[in-house]
N, C-alpha and C positions, 0 to 999 in steps of 0.2 A: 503702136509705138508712141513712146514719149515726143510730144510736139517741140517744146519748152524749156529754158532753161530753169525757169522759176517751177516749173510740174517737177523736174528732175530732184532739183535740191527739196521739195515736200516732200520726196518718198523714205519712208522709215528714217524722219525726224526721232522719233523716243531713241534712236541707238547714243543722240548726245547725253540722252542721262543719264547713260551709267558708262563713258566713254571718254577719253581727253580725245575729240577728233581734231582739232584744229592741230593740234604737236602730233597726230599718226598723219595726218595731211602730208606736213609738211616732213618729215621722216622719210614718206614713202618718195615721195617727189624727189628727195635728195639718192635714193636707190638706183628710180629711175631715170635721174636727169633732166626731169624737165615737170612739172607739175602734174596731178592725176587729172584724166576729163573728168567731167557731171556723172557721167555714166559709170566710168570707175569707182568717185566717189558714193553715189547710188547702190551700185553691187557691195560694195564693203560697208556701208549700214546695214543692208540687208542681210550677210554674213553676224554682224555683230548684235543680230535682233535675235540671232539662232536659226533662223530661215536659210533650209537646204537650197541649191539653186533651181529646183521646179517650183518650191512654194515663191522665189523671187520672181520667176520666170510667169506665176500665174499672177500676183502681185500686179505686174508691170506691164506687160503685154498680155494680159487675160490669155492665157495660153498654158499646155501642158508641155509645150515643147521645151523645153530646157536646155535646148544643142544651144542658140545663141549666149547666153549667161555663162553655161562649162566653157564656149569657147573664151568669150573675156576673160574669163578666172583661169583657164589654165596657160593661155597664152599671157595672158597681161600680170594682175592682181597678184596671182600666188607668187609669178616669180620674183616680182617685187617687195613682197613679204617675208620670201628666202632671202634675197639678199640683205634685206634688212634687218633679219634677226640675225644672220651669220653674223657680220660686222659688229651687230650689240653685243652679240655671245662667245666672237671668238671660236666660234667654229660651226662646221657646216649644220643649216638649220633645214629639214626640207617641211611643208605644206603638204602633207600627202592625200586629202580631203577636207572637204569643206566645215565638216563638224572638230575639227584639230584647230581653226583659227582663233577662236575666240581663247583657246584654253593657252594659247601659245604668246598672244598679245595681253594675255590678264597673265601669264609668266615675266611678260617683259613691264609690265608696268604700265599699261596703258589702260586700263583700267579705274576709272574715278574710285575714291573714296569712300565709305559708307558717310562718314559726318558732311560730304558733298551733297550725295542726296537727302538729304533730310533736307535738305533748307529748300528743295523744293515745294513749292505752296500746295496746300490743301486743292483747290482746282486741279494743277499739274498731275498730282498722288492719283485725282479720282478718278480722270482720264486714261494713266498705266493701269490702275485696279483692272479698271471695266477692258482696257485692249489687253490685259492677262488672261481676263476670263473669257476673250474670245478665241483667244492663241489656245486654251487650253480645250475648249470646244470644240474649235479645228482637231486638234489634237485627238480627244475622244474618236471622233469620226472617221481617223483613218485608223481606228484601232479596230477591225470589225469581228467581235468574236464569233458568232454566227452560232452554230451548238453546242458551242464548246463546255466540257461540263465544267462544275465547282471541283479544285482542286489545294480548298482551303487547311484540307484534312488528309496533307499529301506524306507519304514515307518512305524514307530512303530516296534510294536511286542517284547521290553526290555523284558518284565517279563517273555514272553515263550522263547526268546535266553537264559537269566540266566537258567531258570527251565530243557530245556534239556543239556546246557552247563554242570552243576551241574551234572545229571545222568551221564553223560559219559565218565569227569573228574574226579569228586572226587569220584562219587558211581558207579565205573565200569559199567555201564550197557549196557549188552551184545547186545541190541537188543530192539530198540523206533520205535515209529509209530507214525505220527503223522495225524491226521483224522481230516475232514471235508469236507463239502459241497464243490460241486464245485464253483472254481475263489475264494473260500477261502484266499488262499494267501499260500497255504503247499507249496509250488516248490518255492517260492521264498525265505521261511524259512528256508528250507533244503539248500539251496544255498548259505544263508546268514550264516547258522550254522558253516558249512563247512570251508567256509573261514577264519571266526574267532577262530576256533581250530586246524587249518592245522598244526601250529607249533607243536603241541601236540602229532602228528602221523608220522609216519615213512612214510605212504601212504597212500593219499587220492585217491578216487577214484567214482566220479559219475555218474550214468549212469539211461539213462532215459526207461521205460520199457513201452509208450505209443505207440509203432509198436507193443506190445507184441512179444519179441524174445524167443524164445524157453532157456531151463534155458545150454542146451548146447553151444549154439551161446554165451549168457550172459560168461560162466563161460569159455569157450577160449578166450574173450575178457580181464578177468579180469588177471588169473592165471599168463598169463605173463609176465604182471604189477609184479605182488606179485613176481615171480619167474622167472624171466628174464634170469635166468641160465638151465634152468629147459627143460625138452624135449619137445621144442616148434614145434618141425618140425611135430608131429599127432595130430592131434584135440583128445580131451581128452573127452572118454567115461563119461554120467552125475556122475554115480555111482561113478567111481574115480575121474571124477574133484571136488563134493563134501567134499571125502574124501582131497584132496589138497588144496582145498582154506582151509579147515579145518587148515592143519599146516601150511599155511600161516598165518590163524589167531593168531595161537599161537605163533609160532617163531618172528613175525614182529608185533607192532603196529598201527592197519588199521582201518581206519573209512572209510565206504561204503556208498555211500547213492543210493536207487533205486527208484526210482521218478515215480508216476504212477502206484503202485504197483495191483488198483482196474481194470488195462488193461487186465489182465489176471485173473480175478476171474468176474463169473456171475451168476444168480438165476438159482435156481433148482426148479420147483415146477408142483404140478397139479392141472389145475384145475377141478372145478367139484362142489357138494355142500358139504357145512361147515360142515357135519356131524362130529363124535369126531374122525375119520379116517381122518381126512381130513389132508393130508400133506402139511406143510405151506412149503413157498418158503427158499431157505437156501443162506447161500454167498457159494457157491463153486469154484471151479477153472473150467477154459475153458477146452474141452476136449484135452487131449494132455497137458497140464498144469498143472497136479496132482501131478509132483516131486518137482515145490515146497513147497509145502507142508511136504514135509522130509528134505527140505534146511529151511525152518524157525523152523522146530522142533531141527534141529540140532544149527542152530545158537544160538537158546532159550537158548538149552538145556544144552550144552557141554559146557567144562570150555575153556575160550582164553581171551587173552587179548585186542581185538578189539571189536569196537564200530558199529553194520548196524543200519542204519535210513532207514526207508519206508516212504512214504508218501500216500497216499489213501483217497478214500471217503468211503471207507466201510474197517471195520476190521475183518481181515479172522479168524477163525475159531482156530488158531491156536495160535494165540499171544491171542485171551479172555482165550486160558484156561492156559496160561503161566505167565501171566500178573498180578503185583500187584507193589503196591505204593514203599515195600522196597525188590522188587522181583531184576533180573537181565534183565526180562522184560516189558516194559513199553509203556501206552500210552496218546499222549495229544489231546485233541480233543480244535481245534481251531475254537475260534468264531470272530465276525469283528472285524474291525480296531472301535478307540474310535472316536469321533467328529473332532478333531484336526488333525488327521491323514489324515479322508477324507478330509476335507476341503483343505489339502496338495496336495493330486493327483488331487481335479478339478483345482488346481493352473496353478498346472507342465503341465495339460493338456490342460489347455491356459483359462480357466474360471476364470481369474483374478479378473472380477469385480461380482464375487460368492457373494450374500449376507451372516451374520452369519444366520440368517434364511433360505435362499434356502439351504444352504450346510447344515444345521439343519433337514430339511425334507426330503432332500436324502440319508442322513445316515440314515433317520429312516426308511423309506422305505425300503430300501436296505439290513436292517441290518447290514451295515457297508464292506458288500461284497466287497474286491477291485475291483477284476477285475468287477465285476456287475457296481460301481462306472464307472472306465474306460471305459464300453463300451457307456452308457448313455453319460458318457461325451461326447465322439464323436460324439454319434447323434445328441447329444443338438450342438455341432458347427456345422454338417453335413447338420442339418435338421431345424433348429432352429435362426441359426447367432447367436452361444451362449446364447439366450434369456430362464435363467432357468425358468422363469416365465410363459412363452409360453409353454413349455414341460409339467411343470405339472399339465397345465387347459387342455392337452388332456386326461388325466387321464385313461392313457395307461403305466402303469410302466414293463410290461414284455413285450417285442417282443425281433425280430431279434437273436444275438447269445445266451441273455437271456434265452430266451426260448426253444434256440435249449440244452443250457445247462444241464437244469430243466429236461426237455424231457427224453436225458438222462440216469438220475435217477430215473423220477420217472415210464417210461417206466419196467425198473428192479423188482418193486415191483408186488407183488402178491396180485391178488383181494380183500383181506379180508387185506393186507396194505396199499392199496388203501380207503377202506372203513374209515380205522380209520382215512388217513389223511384226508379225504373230512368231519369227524364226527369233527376233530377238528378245521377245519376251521371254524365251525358253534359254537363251545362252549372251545372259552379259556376259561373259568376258571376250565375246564375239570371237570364236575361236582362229577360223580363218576366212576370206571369200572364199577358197576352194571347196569349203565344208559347208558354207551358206551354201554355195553352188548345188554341191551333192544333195542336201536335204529336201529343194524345192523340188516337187514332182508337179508337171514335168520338167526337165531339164534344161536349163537358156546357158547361153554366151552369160562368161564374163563382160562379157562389155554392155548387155543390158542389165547385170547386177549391178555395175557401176553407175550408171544412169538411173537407174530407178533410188540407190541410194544420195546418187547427187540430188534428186527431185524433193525426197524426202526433206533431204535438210535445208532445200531454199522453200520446203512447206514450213519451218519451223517442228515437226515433229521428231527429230533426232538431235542429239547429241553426238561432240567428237569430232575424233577425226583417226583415216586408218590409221596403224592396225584398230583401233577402240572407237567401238559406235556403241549409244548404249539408249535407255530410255526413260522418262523422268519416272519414278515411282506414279506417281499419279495416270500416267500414261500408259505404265506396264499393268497396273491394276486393270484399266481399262481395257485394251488389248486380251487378258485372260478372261472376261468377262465373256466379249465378243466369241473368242474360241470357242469356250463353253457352249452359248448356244448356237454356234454353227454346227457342233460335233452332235448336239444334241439334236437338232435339224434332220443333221445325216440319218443319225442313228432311226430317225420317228420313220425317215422316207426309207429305211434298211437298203440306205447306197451304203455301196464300200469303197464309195471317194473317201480319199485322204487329205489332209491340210500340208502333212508331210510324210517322207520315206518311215515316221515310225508312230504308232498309234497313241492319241492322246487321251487318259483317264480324266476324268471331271476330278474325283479325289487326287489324285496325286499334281495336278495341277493346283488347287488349291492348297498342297500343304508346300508345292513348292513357291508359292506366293506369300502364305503366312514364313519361312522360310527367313524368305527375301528380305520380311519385314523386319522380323528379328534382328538380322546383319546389317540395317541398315543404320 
């Protein structure tokens, strides 16, 4: 604690440089009736330095705690502020955060002059130079990207940066997820997001969860980011590191993003037959991985001021039952890139003399998949000499890391979501459930066909909604591929299992896949 009246008026001296404080003194004074203490005036240089009230709070009492400073300023300081811009403005003015003051008082004119400062001395100049570039230091430091990649060479995606810029700025929201298939493009949107809002947060902070780290390792990683004063010298048990980042979130404004989040969640399931017992497969967490699942109830749940982004091909169990449109939890499920975007990365990726037709056919194909885009591309220079034309007379659109992709996920599903994807590769126009019903052999309830298809889609691999579920081109390729040699499988073992109630030809599967392509 400040001893002193003379330590008091030292602190964030530089705000008279670029400030009339003597006429906002005397202003505020006349608001509140009676003159501001050392301490008031103190907190409002330190406002007008741009210093949040934890950076004030570490400032002045070497501390992360920031409850005494918010209580001054929202008891004392702001309301004084209100009333005194009302009265200048002639109508109600409110303070609704501490980064709103400076912009509100350099509204009203209390803000010095540029020809003011200049007459500042060389000395004074060199002194803010050198305390800029520590402010800016500081500054780097709570930006902490962690692995996050290069997204110098980013495309598209406007409407979904506005849509989750929008929840986490103006609609507080506590906690986004953003889903889809794999090579989607989530890690490069989380990355992109980030950047674009950093100024907005007191500490960024991203970290990728594809080694799966334990939520221990995670949260001694983060905590001393948040809390750099704080008792760094023991690894912090999960149960209180939870409860810490907790008042980190509140005391500081933090946007987290944890990239990956589907590394640490997998299927539960048995198999056996479809009887009405029959336990369909679930998204759970890896064993050993079950607390977080108390870390996103709690992030959901409890009131703070900061903003986590997840990113995932599968949505855990916890954010479907927290989740709605005007909730504090939310999610966006991202589909490809538009025609102009891919035609973009086979550019960048040296497919310069790309037809609008070839780059036409491989966005349809592909679905608009970036990274799916990028890898093709390579081959096609790799294997090809760029020749799109060549590539897709072999009429092979999945291999290589495509397919190790796909793999994957589609690996994770359980037999009876299996069954529905291979039913729908055979019938986009998804005729009925009671028809999906009849073709799987053997025979389940409606109601684990509806369960297996809600799993599906918080996996990211469906589209839609009833009556119409459907599946990306790239996916349904995939899928008949699978068939094929499952039936070919059968056929080597001469079982007379069936995939469904009617027998499938290799040929006439494949022409109704080239078909597909045609129409598409």
């Amino acid at each position: 604690m400040i001893s002193n009246s003379n330590n008091v008026e030292e602190e964030f001296t530089e705000a008279k440089n670029n400030w009339n404080l003597e006429k906002l003194y005397i202003d505020l004074a006349s608001a509140k009736g009676k003159a501001l203490t050392p301490v008031e005036k103190k907190f409002l240089r330190g406002l007008l330095c741009g210093l949040s009230p934890a950076e004030i709070a570490k400032e002045v009492y070497k501390s992360r705690s920031s409850s005494t400073v918010r209580v001054y300023l929202s008891n004392g300081l702001y309301k004084y502020l209100e009333e005194m811009l009302s009265i200048q403005a002639g109508s109600s003015i409110k303070v609704k955060n501490w980064s709103r003051v400076t912009h509100l008082l350099e509204k009203a004119g209390y803000k010095k002059k540029l020809f003011t400062i200049e007459k500042i001395s060389n000395g004074i100049t060199a002194n803010k130079n050198l305390e800029t570039d520590v402010v800016r230091m500081k500054s780097a430091q709570k930006h902490n990207w962690g692995e996050a990649i290069d997204v110098s060479l980013f495309h598209g995606r406007s409407t979904e940066l506005a849509s989750i810029a929008e929840w986490i700025l103006q609609e507080h929201c506590r906690l986004a997820i953003l889903l889809g298939m794999g090579g989607i493009g989530k890690t490069a949107l989380s990355v992109k997001l980030a950047e674009q809002v950093k100024d907005r947060f007191e500490y960024v902070i991203w970290r990728s969860l594809r080694l799966a780290p334990s939520l221990e390792v995670l949260l001694n990683q983060i905590i001393p980011i948040l809390d750099p004063d704080g008792d760094t010298g023991n690894p912090v048990a999960v149960e209180d590191g939870i409860g810490q980042l907790m008042d980190c979130l509140r005391s500081s404004r933090c946007l987290i993003v944890l990239d990956h989040f589907d590394a640490i969640l997998c299927s539960s399931y048995r198999d056996g037959s479809y009887g009405e017992d029959f336990t369909l497969s679930q998204i759970c967490y890896r064993p050993g991985y079950e607390i977080y699942g108390e870390l996103l109830l709690r992030l959901g749940e409890s009131q703070h001021q900061s903003s986590i982004v997840l990113t995932s091909r599968e949505k855990p169990q916890e954010i479907a039952a927290m989740e709605g449109k005007t909730l504090p939890v939310r999610s966006l499920k991202l589909t490809g890139l538009d025609g102009g975007d891919i035609r973009r990365i086979l550019q960048v990726k040296g497919l310069v003399n790309c037809s609008e037709e070839e780059g036409e056919v491989l966005f349809k194909r592909y679905g608009g998949n970036p990274l799916f885009i990028q890898l093709v591309a390579t081959a096609i220079q790799e294997l090809f000499a760029g020749n799109i034309h060549e590539f897709l007379a072999q009429d092979t659109l999945v291999f290589g890391d495509t397919r190790m992709i796909l793999d994957q996920q589609f690996q994770r599903l359980s037999s009876l979501e299996k069954q529905i994807m291979y039913w729908l590769a055979l019938n986009q126009d998804f005729a009925s459930l009671r028809k999906l019903q009849r073709d799987i052999i053997p025979r389940v309830s409606q109601r684990l066909i509806l369960e297996a298809i809600e799993l599906l889609q918080r996996r990211s691999l469906i589209e839609g909604q009833l009556p119409t579920f459907f599946l990306t081109p790239v996916l349904m390729e995939y899928i008949a591929e699978i068939m094929i040699e499952e039936n070919f499988q059968l056929s080597q073992n001469k079982s007379t299992t069936k995939l469904f109630s009617y027998t499938i030809f290799e040929t006439h599967l494949k022409n109704y896949i080239r078909e597909n392509r045609r129409n598409a």
